[in-house]
Biotite code that builds the C-alpha atoms (Angstrom):
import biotite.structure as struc

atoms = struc.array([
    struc.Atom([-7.848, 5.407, -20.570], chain_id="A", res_id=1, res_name="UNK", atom_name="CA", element="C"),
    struc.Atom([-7.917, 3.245, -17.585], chain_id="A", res_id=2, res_name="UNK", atom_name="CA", element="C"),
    struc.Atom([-9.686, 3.929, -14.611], chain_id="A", res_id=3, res_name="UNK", atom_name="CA", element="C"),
    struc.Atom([-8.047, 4.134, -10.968], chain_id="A", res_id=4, res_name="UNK", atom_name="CA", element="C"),
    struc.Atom([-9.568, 3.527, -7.838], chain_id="A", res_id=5, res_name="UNK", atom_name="CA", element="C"),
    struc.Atom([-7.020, 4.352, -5.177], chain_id="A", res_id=6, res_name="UNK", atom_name="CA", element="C"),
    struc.Atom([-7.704, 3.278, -1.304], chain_id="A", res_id=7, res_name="UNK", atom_name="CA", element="C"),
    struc.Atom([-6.171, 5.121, 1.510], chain_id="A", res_id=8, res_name="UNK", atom_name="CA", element="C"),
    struc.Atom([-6.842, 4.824, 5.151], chain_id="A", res_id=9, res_name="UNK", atom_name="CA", element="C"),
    struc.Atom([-7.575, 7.745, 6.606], chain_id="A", res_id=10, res_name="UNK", atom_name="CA", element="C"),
    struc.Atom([-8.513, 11.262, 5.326], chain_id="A", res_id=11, res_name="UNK", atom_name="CA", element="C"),
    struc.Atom([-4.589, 12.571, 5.968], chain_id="A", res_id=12, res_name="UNK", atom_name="CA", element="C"),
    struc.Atom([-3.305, 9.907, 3.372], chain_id="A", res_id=13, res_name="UNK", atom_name="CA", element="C"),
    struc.Atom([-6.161, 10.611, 0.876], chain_id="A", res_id=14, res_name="UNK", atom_name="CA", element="C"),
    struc.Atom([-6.336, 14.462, 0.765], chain_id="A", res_id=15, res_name="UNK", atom_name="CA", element="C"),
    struc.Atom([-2.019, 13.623, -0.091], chain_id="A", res_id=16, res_name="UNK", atom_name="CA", element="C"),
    struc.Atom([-2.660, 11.538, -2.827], chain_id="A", res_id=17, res_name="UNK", atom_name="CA", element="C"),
    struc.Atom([-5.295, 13.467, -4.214], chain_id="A", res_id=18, res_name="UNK", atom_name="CA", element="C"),
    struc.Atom([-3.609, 16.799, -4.042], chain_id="A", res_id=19, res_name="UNK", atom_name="CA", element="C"),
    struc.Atom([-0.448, 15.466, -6.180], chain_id="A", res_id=20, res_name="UNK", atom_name="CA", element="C"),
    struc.Atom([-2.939, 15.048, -9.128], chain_id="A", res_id=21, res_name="UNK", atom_name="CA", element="C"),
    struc.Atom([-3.051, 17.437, -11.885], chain_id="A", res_id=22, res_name="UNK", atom_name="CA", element="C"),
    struc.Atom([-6.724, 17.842, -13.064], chain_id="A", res_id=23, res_name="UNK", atom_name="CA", element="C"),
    struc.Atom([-6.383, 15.499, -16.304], chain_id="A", res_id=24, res_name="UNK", atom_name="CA", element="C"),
    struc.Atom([-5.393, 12.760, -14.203], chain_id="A", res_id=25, res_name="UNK", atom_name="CA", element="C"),
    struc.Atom([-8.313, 13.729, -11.429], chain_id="A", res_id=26, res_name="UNK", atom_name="CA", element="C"),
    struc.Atom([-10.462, 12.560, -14.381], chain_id="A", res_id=27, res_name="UNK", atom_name="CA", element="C"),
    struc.Atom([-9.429, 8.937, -14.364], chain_id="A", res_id=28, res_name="UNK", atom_name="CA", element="C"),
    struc.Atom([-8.800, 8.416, -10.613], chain_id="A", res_id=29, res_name="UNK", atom_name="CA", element="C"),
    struc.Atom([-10.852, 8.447, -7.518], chain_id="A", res_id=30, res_name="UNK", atom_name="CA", element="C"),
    struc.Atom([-9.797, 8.701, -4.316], chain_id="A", res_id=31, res_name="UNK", atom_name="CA", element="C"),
    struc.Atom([-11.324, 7.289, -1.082], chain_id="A", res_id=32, res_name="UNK", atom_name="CA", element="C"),
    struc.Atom([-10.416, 7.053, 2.476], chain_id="A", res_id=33, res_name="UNK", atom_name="CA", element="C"),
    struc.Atom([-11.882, 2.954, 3.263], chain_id="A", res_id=34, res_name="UNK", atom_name="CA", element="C"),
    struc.Atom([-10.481, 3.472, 6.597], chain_id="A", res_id=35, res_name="UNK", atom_name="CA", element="C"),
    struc.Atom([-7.602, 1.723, 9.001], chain_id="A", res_id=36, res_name="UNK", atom_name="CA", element="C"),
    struc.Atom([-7.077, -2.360, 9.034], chain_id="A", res_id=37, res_name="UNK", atom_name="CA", element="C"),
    struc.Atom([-7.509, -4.651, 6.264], chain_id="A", res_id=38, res_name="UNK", atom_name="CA", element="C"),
    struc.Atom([-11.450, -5.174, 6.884], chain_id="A", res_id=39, res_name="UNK", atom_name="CA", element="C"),
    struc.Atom([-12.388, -1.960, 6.508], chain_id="A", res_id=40, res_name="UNK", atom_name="CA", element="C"),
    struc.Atom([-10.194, -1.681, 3.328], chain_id="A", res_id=41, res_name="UNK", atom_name="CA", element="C"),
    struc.Atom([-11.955, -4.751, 1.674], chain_id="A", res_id=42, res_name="UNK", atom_name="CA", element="C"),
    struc.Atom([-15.122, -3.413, 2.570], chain_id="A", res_id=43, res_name="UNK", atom_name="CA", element="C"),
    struc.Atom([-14.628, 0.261, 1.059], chain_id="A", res_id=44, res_name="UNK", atom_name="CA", element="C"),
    struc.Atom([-13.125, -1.500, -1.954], chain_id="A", res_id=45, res_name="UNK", atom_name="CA", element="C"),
    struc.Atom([-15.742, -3.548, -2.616], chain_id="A", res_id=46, res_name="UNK", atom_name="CA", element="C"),
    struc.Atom([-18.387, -1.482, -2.164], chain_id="A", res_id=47, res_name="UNK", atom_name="CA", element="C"),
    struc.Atom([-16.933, 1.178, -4.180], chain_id="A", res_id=48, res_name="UNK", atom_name="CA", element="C"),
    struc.Atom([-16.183, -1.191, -7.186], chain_id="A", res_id=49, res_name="UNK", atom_name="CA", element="C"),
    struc.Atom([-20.046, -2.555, -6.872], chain_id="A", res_id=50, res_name="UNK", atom_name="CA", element="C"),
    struc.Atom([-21.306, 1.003, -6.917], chain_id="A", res_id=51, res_name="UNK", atom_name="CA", element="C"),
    struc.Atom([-18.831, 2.167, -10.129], chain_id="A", res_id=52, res_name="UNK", atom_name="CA", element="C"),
    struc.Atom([-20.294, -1.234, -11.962], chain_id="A", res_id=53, res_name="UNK", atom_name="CA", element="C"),
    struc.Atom([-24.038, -0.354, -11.376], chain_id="A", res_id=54, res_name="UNK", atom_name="CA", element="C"),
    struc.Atom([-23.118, 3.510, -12.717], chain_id="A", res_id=55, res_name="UNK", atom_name="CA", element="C"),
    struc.Atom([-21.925, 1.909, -15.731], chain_id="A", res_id=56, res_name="UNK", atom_name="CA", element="C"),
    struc.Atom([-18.200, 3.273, -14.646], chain_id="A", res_id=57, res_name="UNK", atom_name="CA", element="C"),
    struc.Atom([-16.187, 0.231, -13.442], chain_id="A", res_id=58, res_name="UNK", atom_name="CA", element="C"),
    struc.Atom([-12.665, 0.715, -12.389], chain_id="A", res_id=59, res_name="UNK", atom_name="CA", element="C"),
    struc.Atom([-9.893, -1.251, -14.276], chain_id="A", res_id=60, res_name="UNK", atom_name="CA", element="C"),
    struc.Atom([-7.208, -1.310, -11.632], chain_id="A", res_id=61, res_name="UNK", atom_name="CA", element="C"),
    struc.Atom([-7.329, -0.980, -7.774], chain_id="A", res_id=62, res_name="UNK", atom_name="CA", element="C"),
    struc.Atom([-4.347, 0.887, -5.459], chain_id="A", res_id=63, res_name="UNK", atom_name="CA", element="C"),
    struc.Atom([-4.121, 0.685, -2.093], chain_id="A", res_id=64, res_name="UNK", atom_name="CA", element="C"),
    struc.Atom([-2.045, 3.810, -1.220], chain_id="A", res_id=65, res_name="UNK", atom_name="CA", element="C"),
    struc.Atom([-0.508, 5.165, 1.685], chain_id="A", res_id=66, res_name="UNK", atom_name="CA", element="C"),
    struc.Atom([2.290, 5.577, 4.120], chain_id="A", res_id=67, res_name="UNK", atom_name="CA", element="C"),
    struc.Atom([4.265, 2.812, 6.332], chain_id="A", res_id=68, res_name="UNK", atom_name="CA", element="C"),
    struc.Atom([7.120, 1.699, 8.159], chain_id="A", res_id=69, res_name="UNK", atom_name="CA", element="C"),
    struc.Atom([10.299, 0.344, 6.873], chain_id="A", res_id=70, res_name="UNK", atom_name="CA", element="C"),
    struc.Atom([12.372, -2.342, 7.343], chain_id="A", res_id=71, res_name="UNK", atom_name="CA", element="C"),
    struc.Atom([15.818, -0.600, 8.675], chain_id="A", res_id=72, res_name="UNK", atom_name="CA", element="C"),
    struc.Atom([18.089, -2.366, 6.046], chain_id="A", res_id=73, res_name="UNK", atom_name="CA", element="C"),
    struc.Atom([15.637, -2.034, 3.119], chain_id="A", res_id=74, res_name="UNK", atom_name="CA", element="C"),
    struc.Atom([14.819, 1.576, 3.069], chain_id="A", res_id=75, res_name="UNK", atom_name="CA", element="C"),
    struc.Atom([14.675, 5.229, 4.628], chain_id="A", res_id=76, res_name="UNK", atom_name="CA", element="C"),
    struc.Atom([12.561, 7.617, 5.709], chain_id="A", res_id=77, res_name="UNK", atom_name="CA", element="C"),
    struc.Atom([10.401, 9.274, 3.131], chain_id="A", res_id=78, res_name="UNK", atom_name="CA", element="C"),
    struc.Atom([11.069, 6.621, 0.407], chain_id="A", res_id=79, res_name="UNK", atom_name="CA", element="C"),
    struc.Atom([8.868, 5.152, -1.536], chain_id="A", res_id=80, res_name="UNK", atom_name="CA", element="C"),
    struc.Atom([8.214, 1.507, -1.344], chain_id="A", res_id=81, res_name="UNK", atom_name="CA", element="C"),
    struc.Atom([6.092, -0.375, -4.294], chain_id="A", res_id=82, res_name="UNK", atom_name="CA", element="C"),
    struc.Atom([4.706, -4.015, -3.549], chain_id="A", res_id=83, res_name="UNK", atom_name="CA", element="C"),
    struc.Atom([6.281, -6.611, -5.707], chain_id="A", res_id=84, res_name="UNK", atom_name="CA", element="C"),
    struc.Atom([3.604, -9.084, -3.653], chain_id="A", res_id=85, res_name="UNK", atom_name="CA", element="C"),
    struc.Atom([0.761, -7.736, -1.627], chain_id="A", res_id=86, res_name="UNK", atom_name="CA", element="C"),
    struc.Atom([1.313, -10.626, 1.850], chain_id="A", res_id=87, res_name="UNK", atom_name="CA", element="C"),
    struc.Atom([-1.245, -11.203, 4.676], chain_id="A", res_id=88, res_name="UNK", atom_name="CA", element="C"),
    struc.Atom([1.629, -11.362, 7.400], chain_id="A", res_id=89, res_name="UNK", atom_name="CA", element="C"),
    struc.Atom([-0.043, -12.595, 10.503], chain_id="A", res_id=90, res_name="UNK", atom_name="CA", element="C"),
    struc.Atom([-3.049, -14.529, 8.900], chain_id="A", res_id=91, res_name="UNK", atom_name="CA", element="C"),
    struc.Atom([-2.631, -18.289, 10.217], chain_id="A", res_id=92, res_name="UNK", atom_name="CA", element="C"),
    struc.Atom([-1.877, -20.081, 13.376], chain_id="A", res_id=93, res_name="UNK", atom_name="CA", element="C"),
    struc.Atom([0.327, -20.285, 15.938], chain_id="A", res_id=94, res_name="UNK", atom_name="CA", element="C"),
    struc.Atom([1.657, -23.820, 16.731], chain_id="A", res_id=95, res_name="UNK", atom_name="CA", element="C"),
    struc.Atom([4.493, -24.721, 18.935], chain_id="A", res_id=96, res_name="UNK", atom_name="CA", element="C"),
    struc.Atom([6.691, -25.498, 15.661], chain_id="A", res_id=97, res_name="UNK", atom_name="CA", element="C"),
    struc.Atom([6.119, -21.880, 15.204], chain_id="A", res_id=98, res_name="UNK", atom_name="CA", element="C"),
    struc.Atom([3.454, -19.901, 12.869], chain_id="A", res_id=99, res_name="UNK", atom_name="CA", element="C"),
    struc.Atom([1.512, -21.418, 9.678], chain_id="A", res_id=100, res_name="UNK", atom_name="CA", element="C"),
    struc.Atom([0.247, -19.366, 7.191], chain_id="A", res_id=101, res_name="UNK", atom_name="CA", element="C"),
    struc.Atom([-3.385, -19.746, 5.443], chain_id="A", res_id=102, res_name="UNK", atom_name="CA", element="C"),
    struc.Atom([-1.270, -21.157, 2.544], chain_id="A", res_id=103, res_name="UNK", atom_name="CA", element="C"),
    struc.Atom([0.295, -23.563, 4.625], chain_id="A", res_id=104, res_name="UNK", atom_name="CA", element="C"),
    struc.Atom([-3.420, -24.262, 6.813], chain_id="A", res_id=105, res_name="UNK", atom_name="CA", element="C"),
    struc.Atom([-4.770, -25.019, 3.097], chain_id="A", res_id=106, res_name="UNK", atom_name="CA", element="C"),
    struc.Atom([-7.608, -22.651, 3.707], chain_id="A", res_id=107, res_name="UNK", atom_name="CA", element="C"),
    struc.Atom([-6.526, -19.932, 0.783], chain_id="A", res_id=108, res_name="UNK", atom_name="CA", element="C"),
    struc.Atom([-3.725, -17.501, -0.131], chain_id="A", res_id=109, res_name="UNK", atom_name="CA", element="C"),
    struc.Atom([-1.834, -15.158, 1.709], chain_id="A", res_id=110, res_name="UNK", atom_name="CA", element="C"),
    struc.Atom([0.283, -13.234, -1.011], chain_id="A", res_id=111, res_name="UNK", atom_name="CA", element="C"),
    struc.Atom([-1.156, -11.387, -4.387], chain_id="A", res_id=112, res_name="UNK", atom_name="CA", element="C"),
    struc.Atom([0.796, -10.505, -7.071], chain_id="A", res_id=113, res_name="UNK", atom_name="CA", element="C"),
    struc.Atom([0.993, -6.245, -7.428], chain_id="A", res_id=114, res_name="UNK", atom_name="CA", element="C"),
    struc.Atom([1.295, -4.328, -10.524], chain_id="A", res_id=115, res_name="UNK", atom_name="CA", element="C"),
    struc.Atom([4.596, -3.377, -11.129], chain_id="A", res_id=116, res_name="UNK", atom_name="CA", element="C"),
    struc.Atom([5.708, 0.475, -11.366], chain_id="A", res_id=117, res_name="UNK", atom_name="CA", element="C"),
    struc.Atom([9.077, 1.406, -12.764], chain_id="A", res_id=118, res_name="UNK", atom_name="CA", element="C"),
    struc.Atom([11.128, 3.984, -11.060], chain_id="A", res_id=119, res_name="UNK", atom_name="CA", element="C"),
    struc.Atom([10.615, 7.642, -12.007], chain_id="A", res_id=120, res_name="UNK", atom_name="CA", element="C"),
    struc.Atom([11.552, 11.345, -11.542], chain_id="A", res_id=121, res_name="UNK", atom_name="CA", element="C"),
    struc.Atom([8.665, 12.563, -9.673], chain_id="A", res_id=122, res_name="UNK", atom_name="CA", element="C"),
    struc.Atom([7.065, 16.222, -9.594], chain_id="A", res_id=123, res_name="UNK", atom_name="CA", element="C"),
    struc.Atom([6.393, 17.509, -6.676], chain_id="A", res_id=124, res_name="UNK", atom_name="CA", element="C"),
    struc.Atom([2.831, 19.641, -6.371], chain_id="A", res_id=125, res_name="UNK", atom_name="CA", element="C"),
    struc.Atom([4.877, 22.941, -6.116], chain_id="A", res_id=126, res_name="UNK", atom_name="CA", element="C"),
    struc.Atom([6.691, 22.626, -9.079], chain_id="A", res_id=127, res_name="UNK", atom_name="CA", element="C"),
    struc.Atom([9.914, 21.659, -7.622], chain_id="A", res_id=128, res_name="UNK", atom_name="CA", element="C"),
    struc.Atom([11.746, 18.667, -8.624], chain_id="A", res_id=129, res_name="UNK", atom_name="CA", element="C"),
    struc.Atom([11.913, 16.299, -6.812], chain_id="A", res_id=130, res_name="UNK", atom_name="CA", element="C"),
    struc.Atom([13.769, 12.722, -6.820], chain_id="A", res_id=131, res_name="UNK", atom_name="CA", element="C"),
    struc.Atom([12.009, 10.122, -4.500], chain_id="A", res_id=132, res_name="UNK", atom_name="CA", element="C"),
    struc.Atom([14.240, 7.104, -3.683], chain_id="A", res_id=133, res_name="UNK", atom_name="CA", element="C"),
    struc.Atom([12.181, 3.830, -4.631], chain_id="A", res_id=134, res_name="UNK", atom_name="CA", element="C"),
    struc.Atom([12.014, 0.546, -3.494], chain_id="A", res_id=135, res_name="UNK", atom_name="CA", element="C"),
    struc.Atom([10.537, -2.535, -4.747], chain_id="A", res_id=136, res_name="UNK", atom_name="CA", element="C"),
    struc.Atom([9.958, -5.393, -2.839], chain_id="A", res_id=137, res_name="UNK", atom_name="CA", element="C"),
    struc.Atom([6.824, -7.365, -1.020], chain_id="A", res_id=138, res_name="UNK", atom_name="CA", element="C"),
    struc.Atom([4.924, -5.297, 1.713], chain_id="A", res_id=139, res_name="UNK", atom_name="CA", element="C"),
    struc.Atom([3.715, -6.989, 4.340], chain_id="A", res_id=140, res_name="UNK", atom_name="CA", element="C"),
    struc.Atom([-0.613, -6.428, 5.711], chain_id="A", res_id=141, res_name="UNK", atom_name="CA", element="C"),
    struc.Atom([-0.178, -6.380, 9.309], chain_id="A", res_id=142, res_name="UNK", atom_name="CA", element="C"),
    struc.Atom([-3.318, -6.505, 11.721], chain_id="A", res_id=143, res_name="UNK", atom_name="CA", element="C"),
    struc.Atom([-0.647, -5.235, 14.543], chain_id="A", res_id=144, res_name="UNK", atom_name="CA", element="C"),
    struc.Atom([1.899, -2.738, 13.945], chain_id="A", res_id=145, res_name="UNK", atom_name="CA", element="C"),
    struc.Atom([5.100, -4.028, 14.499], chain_id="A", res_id=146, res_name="UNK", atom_name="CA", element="C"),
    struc.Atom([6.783, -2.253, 18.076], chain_id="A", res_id=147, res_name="UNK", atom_name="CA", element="C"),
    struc.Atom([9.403, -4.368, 19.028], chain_id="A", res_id=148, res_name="UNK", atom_name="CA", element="C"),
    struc.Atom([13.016, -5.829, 17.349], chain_id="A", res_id=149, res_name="UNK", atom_name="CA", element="C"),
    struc.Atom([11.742, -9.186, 18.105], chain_id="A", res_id=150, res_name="UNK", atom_name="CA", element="C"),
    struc.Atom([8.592, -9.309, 16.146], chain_id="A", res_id=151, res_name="UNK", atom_name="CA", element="C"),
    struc.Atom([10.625, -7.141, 13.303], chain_id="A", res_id=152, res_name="UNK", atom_name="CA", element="C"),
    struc.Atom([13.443, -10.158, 13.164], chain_id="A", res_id=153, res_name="UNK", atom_name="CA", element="C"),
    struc.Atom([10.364, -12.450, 13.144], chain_id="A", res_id=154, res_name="UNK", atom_name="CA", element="C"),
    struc.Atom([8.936, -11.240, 10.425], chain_id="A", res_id=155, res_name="UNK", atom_name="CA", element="C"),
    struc.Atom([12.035, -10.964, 8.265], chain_id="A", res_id=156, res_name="UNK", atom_name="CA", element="C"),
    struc.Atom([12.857, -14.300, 9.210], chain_id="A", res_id=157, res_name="UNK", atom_name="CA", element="C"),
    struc.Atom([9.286, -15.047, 7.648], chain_id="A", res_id=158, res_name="UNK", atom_name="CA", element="C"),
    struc.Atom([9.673, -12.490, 4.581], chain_id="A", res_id=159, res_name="UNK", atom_name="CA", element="C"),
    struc.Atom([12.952, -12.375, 3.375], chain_id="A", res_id=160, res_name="UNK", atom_name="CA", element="C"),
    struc.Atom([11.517, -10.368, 0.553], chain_id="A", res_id=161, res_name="UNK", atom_name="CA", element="C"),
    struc.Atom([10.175, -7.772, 2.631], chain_id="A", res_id=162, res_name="UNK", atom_name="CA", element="C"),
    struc.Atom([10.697, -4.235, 2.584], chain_id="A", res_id=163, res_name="UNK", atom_name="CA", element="C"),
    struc.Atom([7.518, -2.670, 4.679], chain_id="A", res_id=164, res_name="UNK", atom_name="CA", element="C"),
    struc.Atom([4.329, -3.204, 6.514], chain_id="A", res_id=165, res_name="UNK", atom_name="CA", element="C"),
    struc.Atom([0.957, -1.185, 6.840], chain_id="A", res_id=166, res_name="UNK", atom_name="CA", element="C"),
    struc.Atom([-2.382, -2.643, 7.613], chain_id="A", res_id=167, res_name="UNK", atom_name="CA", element="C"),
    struc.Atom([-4.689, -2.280, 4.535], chain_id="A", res_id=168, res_name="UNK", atom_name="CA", element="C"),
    struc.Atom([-3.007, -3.764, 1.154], chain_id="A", res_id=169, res_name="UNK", atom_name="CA", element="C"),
    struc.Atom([-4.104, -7.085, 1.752], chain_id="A", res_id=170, res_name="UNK", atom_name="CA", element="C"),
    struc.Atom([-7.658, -6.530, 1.973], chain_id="A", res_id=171, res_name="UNK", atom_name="CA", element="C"),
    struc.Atom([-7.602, -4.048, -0.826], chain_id="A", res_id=172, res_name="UNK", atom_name="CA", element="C"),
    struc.Atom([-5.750, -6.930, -3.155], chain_id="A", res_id=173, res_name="UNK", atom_name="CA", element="C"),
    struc.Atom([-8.906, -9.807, -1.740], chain_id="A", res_id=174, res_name="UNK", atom_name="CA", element="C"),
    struc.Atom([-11.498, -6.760, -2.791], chain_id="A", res_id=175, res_name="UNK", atom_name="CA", element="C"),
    struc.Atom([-9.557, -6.700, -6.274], chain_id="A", res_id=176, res_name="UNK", atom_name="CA", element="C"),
    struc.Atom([-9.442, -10.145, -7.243], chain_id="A", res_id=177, res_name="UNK", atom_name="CA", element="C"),
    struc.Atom([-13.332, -10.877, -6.213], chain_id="A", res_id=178, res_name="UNK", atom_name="CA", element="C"),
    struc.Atom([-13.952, -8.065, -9.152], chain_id="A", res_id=179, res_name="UNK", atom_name="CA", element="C"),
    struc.Atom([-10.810, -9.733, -11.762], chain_id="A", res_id=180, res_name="UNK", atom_name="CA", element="C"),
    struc.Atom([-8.754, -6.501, -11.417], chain_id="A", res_id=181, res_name="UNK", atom_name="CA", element="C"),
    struc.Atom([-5.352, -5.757, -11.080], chain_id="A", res_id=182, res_name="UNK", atom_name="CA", element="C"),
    struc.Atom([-3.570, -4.255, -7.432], chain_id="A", res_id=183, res_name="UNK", atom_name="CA", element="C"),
    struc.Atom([-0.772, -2.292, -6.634], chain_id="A", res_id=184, res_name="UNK", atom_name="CA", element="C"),
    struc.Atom([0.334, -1.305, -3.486], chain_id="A", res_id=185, res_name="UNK", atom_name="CA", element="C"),
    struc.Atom([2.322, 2.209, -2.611], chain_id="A", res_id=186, res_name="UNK", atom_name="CA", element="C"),
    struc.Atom([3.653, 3.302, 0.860], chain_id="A", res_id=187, res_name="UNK", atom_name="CA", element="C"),
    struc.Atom([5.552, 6.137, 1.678], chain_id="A", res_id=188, res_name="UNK", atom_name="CA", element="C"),
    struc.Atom([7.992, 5.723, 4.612], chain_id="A", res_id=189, res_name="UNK", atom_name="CA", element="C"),
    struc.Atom([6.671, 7.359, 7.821], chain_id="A", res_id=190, res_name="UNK", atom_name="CA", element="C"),
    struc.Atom([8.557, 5.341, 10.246], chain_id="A", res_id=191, res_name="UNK", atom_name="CA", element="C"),
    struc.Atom([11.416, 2.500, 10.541], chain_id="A", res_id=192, res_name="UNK", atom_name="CA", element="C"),
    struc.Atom([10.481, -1.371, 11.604], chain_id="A", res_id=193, res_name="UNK", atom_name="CA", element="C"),
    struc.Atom([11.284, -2.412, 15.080], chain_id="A", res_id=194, res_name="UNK", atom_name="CA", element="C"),
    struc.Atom([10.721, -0.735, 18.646], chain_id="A", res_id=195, res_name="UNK", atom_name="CA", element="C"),
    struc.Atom([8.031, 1.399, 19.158], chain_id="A", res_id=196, res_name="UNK", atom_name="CA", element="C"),
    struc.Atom([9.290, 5.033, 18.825], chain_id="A", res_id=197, res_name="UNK", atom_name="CA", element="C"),
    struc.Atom([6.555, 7.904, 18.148], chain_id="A", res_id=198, res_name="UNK", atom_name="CA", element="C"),
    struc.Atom([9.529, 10.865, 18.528], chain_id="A", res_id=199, res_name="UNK", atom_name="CA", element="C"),
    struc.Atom([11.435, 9.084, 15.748], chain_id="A", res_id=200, res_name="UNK", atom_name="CA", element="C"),
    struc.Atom([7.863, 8.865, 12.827], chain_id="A", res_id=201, res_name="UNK", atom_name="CA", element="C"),
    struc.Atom([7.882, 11.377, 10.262], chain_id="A", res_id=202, res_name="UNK", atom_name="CA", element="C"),
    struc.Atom([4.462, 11.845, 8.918], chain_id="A", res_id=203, res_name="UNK", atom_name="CA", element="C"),
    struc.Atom([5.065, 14.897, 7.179], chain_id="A", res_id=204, res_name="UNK", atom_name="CA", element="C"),
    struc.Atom([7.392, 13.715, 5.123], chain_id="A", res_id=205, res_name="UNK", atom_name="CA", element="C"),
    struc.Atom([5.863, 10.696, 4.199], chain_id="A", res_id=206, res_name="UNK", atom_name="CA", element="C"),
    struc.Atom([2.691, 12.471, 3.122], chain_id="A", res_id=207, res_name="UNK", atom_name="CA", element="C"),
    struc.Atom([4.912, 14.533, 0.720], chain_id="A", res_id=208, res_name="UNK", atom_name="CA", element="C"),
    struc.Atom([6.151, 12.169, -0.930], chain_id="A", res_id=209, res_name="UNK", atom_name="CA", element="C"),
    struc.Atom([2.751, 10.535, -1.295], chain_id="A", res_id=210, res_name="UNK", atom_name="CA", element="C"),
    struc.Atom([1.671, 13.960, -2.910], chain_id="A", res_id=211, res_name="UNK", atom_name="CA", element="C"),
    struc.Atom([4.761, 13.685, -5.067], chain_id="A", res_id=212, res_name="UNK", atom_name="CA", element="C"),
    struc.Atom([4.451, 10.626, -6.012], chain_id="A", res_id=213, res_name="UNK", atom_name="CA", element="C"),
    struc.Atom([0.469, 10.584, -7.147], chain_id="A", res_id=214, res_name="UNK", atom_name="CA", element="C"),
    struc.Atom([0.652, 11.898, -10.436], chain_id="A", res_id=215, res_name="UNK", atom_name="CA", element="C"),
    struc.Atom([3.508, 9.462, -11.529], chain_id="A", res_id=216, res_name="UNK", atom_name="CA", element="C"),
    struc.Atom([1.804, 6.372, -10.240], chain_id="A", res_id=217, res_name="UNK", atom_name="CA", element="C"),
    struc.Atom([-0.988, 7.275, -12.226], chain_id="A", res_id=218, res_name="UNK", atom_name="CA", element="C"),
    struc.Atom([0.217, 8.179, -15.357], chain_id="A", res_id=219, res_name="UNK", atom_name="CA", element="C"),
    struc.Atom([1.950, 4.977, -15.200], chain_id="A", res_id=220, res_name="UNK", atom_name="CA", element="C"),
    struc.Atom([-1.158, 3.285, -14.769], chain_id="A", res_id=221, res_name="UNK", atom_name="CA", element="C"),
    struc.Atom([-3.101, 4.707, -17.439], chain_id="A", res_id=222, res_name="UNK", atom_name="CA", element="C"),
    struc.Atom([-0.630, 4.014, -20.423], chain_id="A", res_id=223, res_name="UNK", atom_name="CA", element="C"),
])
């Protein structure tokens, strides 16, 4: 049996995940809040992954888990969206021809392939059943949440392939591949790409479907 080490952000995102687990599948998944941006996230991976190796423990596949926004023409609130590519968005330059990646620079990568998870029926924690809407696609590691329709057109322009953005995958997905494992990135929709509108987030609903969703990713990722 595989083991799991899923990062969240923040305790909210973390006590969702974890609470969607039945107790066999507690057993070959921990959960840890690494906290927000993609430094801290790299940090809490790694040091989690050294401490699992010196225990004798190690973890076979990494998750950064959590919710997100959307991009409008992609997906809805409380979907689902699962990385196809894990993408640094704003890691570069800006030039007056416009923004160069890392990639582009020559000084690395900006984009790490995810594990792919098929779509599912997914149990909710109460027993009801529940069918969360999927999407697959590349999610975008933002150091600035997007808040206006201009930077949201930029980045599609950038990301065709896009679906989402959040602020920790990529620095869970550098973590992984210093340690040779395997990432996957998960984000539950709290909130639609583009201007800035608190009133309009659901957070609730996102975090249930995170809860909904644990167990599935899981089990998929144990087999």
């Amino acid at each position: 049996m595989h083991r799991i080490l899923v990062i969240t952000a923040v305790e909210a995102e973390r006590t969702a995940f974890e609470r969607g687990l039945p107790e066999e599948s507690r057993k070959a998944c921990s959960v840890v809040a690494g906290g927000v941006g993609a430094a801290a996230a790299a940090a809490a991976t790694a040091a989690t992954l050294v401490r699992a190796q010196y225990d004798g423990a190690p973890y076979d596949v990494v998750v950064s888990a959590g919710i997100g926004g959307a991009f409008p023409h992609a997906a809805q609130l409380g979907d689902l969206l699962i990385a196809e590519r894990i993408i640094a968005a704003d890691l570069g330059a800006d030039t007056p021809e416009g923004f160069l990646s890392v990639d582009e620079l020559g000084f690395g990568t900006t984009a790490y392939p995810a594990v792919p998870l098929a779509p599912m029926k997914l149990e909710a924690v109460r027993g009801d059943l529940l069918t969360v809407n999927m999407v697959s696609g590349d999610l975008l590691t933002v150091n600035t949440v997007t808040g206006t329709a201009e930077q949201a057109a930029r980045l599609r322009a950038r990301h065709p392939g896009a679906v989402g953005e959040a602020m920790e995958g990529y620095g869970v997905a550098v973590a992984a591949a210093h340690f040779g494992l395997p990432v996957a990135e998960v984000r539950a929709v709290s909130n639609l790409i583009g201007p800035r509108d608190r009133g309009a987030w659901r957070i609730g609903e996102a975090l249930a479907t995170l809860t909904a969703a644990a167990a599935a990713i899981v089990e998929g990722l144990v087999q």
